[in-house]
SEFI-802931 format. One record per residue: z, x, y of N, C-alpha, C in turn. Coordinates in steps of 0.05 Angstrom, whole numbers, padded with zeros to 5 digits, always signed. Each point is the difference from the previous one (the first is absolute). Example, Ala and Ser with C-alpha at 12.3 -4.5 7.8 and 13.67 -1.06 7.14 Angstrom:
# SEFI-802931
+00156+00264-00114+00000-00018+00024+00000+00018+00024;-00014-00007+00021+00001+00016+00024+00014-00015+00022;
This chain:
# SEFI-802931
+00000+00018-00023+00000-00018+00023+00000+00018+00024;-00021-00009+00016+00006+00022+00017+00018-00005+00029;+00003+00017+00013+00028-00005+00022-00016-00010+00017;+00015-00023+00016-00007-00018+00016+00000+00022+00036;-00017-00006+00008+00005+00009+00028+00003-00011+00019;+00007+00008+00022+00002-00018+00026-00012+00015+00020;-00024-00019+00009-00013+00012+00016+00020-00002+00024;-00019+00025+00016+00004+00007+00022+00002-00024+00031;-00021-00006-00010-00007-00021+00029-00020-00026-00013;+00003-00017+00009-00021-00020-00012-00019-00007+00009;-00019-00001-00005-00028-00005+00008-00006-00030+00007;-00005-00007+00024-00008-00030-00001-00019-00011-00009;+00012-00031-00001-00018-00010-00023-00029+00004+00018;-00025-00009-00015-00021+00007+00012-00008-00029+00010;-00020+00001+00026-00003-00017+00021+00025-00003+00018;+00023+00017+00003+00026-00016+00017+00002+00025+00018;+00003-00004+00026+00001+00016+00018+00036+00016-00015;+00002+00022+00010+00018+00003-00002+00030-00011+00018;+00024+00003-00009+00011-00002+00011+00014+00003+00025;+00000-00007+00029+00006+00012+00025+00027+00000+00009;+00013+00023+00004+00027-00009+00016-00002-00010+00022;+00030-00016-00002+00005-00021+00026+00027+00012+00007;-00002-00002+00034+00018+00012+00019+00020-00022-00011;+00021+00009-00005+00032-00020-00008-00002-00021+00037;-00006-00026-00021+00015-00029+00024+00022+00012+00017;-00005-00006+00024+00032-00002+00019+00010-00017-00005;+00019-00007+00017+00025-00017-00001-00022-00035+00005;+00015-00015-00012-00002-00023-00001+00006-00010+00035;-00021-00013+00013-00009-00013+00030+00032-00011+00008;+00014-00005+00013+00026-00008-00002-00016-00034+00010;+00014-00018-00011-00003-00025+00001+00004-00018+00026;-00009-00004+00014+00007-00013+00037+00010-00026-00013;+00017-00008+00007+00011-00031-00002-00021-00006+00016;+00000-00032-00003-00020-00022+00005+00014-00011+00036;-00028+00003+00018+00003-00012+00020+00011-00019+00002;+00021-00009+00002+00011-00029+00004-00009-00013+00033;-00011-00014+00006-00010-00012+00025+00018-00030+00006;+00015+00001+00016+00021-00024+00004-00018-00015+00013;+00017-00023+00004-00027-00026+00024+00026+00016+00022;-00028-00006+00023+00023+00012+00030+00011-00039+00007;+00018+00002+00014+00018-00024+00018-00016+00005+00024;-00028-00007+00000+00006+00000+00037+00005-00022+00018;+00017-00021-00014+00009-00021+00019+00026+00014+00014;+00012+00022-00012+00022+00015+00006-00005+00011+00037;-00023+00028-00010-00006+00006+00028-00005-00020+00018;-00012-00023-00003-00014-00009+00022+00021-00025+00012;+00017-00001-00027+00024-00028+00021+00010+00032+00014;+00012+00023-00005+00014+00024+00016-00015+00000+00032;-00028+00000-00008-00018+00005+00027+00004-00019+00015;-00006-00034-00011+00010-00022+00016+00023+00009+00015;+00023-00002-00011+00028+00002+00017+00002+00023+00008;-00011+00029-00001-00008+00007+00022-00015-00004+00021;-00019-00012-00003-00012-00009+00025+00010-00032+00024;+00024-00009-00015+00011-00015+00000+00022+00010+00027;+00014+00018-00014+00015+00020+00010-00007+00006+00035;-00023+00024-00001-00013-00002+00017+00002-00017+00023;-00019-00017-00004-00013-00029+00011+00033-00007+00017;+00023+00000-00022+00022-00006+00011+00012+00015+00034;-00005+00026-00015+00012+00027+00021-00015-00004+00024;-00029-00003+00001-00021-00004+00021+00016-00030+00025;+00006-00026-00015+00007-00022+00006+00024-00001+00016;+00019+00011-00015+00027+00006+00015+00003+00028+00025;-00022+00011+00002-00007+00030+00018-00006-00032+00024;-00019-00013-00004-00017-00012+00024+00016-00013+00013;+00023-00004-00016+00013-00035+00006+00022+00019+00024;+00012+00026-00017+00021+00011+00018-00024+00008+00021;-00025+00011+00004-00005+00013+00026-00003-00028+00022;-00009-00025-00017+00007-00020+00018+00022-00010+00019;+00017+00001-00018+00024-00002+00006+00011+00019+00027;-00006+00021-00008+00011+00033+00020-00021-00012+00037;-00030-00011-00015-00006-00001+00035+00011-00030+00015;+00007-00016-00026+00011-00025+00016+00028+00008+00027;+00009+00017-00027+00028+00006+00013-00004+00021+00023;-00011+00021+00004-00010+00018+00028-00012-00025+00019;-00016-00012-00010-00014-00014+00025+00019-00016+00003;+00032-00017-00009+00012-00007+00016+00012+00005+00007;+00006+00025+00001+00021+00020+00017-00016+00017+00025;-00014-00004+00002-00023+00011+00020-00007-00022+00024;-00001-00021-00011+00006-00026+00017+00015-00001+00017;+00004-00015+00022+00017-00003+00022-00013+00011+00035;+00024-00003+00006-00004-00005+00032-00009+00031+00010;-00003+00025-00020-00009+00018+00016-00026+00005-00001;-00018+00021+00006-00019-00003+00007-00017+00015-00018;-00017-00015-00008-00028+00006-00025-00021+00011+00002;-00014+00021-00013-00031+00003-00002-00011-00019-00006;-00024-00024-00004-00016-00010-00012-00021+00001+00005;-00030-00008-00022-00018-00006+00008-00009-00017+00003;-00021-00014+00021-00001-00012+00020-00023-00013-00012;+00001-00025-00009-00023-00009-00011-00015-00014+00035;-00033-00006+00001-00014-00001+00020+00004-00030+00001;-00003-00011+00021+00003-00028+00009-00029-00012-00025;+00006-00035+00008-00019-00014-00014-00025+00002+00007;-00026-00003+00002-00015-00006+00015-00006-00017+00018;-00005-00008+00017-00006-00018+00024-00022-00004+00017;-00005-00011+00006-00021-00006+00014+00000+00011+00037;-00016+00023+00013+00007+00001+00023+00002-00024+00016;+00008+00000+00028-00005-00020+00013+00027-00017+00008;-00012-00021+00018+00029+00001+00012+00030-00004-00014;+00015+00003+00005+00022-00011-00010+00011-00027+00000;+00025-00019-00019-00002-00024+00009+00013-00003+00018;-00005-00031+00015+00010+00002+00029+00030-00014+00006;+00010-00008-00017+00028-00016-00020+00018+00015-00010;+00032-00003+00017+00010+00011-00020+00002-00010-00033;+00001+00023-00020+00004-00004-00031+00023+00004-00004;+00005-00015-00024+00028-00001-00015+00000+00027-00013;+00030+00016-00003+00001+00019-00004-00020+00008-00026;-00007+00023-00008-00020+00008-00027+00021+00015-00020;-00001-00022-00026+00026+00013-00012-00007+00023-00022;+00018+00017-00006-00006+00017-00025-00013-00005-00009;+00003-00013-00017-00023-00012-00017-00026+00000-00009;-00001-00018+00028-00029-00002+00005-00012+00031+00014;+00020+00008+00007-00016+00027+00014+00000+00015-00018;+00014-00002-00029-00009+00019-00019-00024-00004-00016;-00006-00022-00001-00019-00014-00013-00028+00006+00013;-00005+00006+00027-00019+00007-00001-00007+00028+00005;+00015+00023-00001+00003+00032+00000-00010-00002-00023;-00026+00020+00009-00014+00007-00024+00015+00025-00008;-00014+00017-00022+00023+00018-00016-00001+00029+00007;-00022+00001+00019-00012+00029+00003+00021+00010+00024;-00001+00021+00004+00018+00012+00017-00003+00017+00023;+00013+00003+00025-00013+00013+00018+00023+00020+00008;+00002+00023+00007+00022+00021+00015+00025-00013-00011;+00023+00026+00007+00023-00003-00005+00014-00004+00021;+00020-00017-00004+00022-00012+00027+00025-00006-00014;+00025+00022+00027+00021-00012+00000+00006-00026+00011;+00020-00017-00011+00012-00018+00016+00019+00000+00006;+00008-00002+00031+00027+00004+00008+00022-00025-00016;+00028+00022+00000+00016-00018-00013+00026-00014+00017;+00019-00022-00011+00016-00016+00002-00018-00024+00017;+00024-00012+00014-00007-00030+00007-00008+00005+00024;-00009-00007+00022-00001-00006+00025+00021-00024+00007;+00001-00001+00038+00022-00029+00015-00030-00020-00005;+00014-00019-00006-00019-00026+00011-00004-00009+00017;-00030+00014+00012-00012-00011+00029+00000-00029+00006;+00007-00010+00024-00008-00026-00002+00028-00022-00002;-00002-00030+00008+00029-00013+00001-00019-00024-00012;-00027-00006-00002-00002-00030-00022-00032+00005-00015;-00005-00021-00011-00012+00005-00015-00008+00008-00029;-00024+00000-00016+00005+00010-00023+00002+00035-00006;+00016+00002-00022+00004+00041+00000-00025+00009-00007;-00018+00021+00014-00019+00014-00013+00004+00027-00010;+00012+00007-00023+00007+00024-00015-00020+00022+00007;-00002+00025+00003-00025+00026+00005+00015+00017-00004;-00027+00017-00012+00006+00026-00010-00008+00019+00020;+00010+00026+00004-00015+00021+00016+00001+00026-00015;-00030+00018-00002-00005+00009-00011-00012+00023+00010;-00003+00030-00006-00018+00019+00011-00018+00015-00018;-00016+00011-00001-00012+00010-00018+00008+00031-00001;+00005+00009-00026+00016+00027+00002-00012+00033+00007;-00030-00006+00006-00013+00026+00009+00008-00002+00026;+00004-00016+00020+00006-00006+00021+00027+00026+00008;+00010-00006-00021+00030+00020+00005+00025-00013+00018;-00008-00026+00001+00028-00014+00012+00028-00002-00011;+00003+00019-00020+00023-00013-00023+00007-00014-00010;+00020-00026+00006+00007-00018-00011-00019-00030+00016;-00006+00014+00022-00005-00034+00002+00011-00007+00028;+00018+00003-00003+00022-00006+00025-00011-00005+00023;-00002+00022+00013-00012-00002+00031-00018-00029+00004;-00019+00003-00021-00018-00021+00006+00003-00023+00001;+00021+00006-00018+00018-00035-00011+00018-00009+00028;+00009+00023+00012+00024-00010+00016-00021-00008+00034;-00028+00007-00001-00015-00007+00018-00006-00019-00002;-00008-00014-00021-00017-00027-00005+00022-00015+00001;+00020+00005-00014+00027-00027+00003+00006-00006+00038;+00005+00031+00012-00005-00006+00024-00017-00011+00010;-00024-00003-00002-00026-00014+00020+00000-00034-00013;+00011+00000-00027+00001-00028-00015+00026-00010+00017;+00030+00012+00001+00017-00015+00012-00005-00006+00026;-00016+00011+00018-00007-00003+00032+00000-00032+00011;+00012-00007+00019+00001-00031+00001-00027-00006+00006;-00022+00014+00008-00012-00007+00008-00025-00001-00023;+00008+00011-00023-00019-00003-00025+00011-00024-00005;-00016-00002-00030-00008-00031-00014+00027-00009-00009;+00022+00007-00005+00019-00015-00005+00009-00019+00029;-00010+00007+00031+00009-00009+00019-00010-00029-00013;-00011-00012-00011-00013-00028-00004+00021-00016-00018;+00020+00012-00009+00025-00014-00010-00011-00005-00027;-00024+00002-00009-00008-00012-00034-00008+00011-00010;+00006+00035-00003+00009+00016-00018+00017+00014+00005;+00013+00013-00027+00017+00023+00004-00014+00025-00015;+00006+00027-00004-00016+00025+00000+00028+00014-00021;-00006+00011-00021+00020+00015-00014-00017+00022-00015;+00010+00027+00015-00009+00017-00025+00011+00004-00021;-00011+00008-00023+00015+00003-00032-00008+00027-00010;+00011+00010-00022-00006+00018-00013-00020-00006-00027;-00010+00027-00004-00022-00015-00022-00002-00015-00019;+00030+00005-00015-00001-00017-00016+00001-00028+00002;+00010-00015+00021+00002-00023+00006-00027-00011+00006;+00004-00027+00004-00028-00019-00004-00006-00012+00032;-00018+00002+00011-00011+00006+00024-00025-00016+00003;-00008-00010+00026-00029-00007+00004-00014+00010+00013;+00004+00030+00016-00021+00024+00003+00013+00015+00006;-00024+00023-00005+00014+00037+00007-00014+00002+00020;+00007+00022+00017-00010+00010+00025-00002+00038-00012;-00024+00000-00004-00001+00036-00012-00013+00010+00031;+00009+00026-00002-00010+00018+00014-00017+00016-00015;-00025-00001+00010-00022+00019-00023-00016+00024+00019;+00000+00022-00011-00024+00012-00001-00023-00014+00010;-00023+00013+00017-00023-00021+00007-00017-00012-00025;-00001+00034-00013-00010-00013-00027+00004-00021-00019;+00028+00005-00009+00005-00016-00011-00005-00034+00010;+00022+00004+00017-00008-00035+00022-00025-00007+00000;-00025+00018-00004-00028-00004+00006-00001-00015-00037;+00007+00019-00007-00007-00019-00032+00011-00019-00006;+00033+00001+00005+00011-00028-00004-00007-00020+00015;-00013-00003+00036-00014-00017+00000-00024-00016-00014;-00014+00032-00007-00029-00015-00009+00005-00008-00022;+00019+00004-00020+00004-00017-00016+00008-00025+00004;+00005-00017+00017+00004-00027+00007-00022-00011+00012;-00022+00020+00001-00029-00012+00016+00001+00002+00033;+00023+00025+00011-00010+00008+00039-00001+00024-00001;-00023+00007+00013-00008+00028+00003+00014-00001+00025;+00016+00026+00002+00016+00012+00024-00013+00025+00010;-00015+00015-00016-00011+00024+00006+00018+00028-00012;+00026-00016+00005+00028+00027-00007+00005-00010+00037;-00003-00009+00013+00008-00001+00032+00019-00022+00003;-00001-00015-00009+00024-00022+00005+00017-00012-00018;+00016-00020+00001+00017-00005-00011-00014-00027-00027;+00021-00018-00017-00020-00022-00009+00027-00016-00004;-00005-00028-00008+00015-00013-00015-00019-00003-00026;+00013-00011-00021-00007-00008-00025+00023-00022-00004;-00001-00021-00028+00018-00016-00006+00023+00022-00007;+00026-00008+00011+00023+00011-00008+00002+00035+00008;-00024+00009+00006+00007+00032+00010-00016+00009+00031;+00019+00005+00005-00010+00006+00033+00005+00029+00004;-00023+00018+00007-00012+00021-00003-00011+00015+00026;+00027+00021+00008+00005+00005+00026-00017+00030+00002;-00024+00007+00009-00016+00035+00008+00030+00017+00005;-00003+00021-00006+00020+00014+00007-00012+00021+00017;-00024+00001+00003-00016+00013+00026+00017-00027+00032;-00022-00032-00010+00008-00004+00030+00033-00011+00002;+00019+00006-00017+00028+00001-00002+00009+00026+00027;-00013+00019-00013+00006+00018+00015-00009+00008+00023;-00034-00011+00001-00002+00008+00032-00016-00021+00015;+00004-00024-00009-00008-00021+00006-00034-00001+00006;-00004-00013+00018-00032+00009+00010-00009+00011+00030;-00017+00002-00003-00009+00015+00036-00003-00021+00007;+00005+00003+00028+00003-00010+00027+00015-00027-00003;+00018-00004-00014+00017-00027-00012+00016-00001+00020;+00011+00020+00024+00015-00017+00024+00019-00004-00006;+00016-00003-00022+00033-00001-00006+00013+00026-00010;+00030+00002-00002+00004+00013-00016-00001+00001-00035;+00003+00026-00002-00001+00000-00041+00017-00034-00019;+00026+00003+00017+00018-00012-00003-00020-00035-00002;-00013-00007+00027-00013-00022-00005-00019-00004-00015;-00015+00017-00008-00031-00007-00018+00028+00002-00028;+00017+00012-00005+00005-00004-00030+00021-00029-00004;+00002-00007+00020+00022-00030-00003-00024-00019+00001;-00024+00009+00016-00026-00023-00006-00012-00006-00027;-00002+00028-00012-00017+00012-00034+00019-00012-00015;+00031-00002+00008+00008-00017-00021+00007-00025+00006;+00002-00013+00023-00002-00025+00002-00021-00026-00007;-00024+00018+00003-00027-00004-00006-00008-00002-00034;+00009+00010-00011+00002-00007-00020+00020-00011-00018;+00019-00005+00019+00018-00017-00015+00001-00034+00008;-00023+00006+00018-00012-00025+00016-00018-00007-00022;-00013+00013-00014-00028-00011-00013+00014-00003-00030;+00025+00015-00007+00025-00028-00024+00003-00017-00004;+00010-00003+00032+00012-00029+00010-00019-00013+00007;-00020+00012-00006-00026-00032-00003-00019-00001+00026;-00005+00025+00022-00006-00007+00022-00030+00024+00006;-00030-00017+00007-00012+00005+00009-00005+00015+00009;-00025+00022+00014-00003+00012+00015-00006-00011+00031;+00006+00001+00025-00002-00001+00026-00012+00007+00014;-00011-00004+00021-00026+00018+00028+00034+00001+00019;-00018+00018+00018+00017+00006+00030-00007-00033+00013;+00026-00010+00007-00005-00019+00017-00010+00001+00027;-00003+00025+00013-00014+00012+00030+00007+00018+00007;-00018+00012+00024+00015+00034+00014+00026+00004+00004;+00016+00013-00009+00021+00009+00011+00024-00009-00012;-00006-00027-00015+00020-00009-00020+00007+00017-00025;+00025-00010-00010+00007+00006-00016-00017+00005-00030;-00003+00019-00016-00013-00010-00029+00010-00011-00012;-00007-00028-00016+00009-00009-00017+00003+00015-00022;+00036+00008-00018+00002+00022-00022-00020-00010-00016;-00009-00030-00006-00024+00001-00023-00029+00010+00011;+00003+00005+00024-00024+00021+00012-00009+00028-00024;-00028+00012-00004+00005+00014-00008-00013+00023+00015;+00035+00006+00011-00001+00021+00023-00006+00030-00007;+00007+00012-00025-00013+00023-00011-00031+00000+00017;-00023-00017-00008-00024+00001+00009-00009-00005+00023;+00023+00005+00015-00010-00009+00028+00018-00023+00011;+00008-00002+00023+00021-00021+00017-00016-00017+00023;-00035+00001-00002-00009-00013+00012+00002-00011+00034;+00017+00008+00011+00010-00005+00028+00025-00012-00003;+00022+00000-00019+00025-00006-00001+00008+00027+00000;+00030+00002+00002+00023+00027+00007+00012-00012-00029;+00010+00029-00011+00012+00001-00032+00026-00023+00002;-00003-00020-00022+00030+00002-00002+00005-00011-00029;+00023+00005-00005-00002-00003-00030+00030-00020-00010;+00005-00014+00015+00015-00026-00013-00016-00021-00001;+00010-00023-00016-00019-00028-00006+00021-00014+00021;+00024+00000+00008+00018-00020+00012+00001+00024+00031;-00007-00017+00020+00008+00016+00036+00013-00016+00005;+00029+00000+00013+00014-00021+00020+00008-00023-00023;-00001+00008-00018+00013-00023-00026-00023-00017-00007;-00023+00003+00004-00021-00029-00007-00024+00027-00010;-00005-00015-00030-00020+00006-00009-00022+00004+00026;-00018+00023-00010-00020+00009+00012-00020+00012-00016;-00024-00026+00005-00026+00002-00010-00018+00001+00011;-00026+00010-00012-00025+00000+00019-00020-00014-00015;-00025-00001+00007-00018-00012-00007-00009+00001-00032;-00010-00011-00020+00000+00001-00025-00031+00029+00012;-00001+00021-00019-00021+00015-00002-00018-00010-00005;-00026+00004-00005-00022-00006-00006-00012+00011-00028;
C-alpha cells in the first residue's frame, strides 16, 4: 500500500477563478434610532402671540389715556386771569361795505365761534385779569384786548389800560346809558377782541373777512376789531389832532361798527367829524374829533354814500 501524501497546495478545480482575498469587514454601521417626528401644537404659539399682542394694544391704550389726561390737567392749570399766548384764528368772512346802521344785540360765544374758520393767523398775547365796568346802564358787553407778540409789547397791558381808558371816557359810547363795556381775560367768554396787529398781519386778518386795508388802516370784522399798529403809533399825516386823538377815534370807530353803526360824511367845513367818519382817509373839511357823544347828545353825520 503505498503512503498516502499530502499535497502541498491545491490546485483549483478547473473553470473556477481562483480564490481572492478579502480585506476583513469593519465594524458593523452603528444603528441611528428612528426619527420620531411629533405633530407640533401650533394653537400653543399663536393663542401666546394673541395675548401678546393683546398685551401691547393694552400698554399703547393706557399710554394715550394718561397723556390725555396730563394735557387736560396743564391746560387747566394754565387757565385763568393771567395772561396767554394764543393763536389767533382770522375773522369770518364778510362782505365789504357798509356797516349796519342799528344797534345789534350783543354777538355771543357761540355764535362767534361758530363761524371762525380753523386756519390761523400770527401770535397774540392777551392781557390778563378783569377790567372796572365802564358805563352805569345798559346791557354788559364783555372784550378782550389783545397784542400781537412780534410787536414786543409784553403782556398786553399798556394797550389794554388805553382802550379801557378811551372806552370809559363820558364822552364815548357808554355816555348813551345802553351799554356797559368790561374787559376780560382770555379765558372768559366775550363778544369782541380789540388786537393790536402788525400791518401785516391786520392786512390779512382783514382780508380774510373780505376788506382790503392795504396794511394802512384799521378794520372791523364780526367779533374782532383790528387795530394797525403803524397808524396806532403815528396816526396819519396832516390829521390836525394829537396822537392821543386819532387813537381814541381808531378805537371808537370801531367799536362803533360792533355796536351796529354805519359809516358817516363830514356834515360841513369846519365841523366836527363824525367818529363813524372815516377819518384815517381824509377829514374832508371837518377838524378831527373822535367821540360819538359832544355836550352829552349823540353826534352824527350824514349816512356815507
Amino acid at each position: 500500500m503505498a503512503p498516502s501524501r499530502t499535497p502541498s497546495h491545491t490546485r483549483p478545480a478547473a473553470g473556477r477563478p481562483p480564490a481572492t482575498s478579502r480585506a476583513p469587514a469593519g465594524p458593523p454601521e452603528a444603528v441611528r434610532p428612528p426619527i420620531v417626528v411629533l405633530p407640533r401644537d401650533d394653537a400653543a404659539p399663536a393663542a401666546a402671540g394673541r395675548r401678546s399682542l393683546q398685551r401691547r394694544r393694552l400698554v399703547v391704550v393706557l399710554a394715550f389715556v394718561l397723556l390725555a389726561a396730563f394735557v387736560v390737567v396743564v391746560g387747566s392749570l394754565i387757565r385763568g386771569d393771567g395772561s396767554r399766548r394764543a393763536a389767533v384764528p382770522p375773522v369770518a368772512s364778510v362782505p365789504a361795505g357798509p356797516q349796519p346802521s342799528a344797534a345789534v344785540a350783543p354777538t355771543t360765544t357761540a355764535a362767534a365761534a361758530a363761524v371762525a374758520p380753523p386756519d390761523v393767523v400770527g401770535e397774540f398775547t392777551f392781557a390778563g385779569g378783569y377790567g372796572s365796568v365802564l358805563g352805569t346802564g345798559g346791557a354788559l358787553r364783555p372784550f378782550k384786548v389783545s397784542v400781537e407778540t412780534v410787536l414786543g409789547l409784553g403782556d398786553g397791558a399798556a394797550f389794554a389800560a388805553e382802550v379801557e381808558r378811551i372806552l370809559g371816557d363820558p364822552r364815548g359810547w357808554i355816555a348813551g346809558g345802553d351799554v356797559r363795556l368790561q374787559r376780560v381775560p382770555a379765558a372768559a367768554a366775550s363778544d369782541f377782541t380789540v388786537y393790536l396787529a402788525s400791518p401785516d398781519t391786520s392786512e390779512r386778518m382783514c382780508r380774510a373777512g373780505g376788506l382790503e386795508t392795504g396794511g394802512f388802516s384799521s378794520c372791523r370784522l364780526p367779533g374782532q376789531l383790528v387795530i394797525n399798529q403803524d397808524r396806532w403809533q403815528d396816526a396819519v399825516p396832516d390829521y390836525g389832532a394829537p396822537l392821543e386823538t386819532y387813537r381814541a377815534y381808531a378805537v371808537n370807530h370801531e367799536v362803533g361798527h360792533q355796536l351796529g353803526y354805519e359809516h358817516e360824511s363830514c356834515p360841513g367845513p369846519g365841523q366836527p367829524a363824525p367818529v363813524m367818519q372815516q377819518q384815517t382817509y381824509g377829514l374832508n373839511g371837518c377838524v378831527a374829533n373822535a367821540w360819538p357823544y359832544i355836550d352829552g347828545r349823540r353826534y352824527p353825520g350824514p349816512p356815507a354814500d
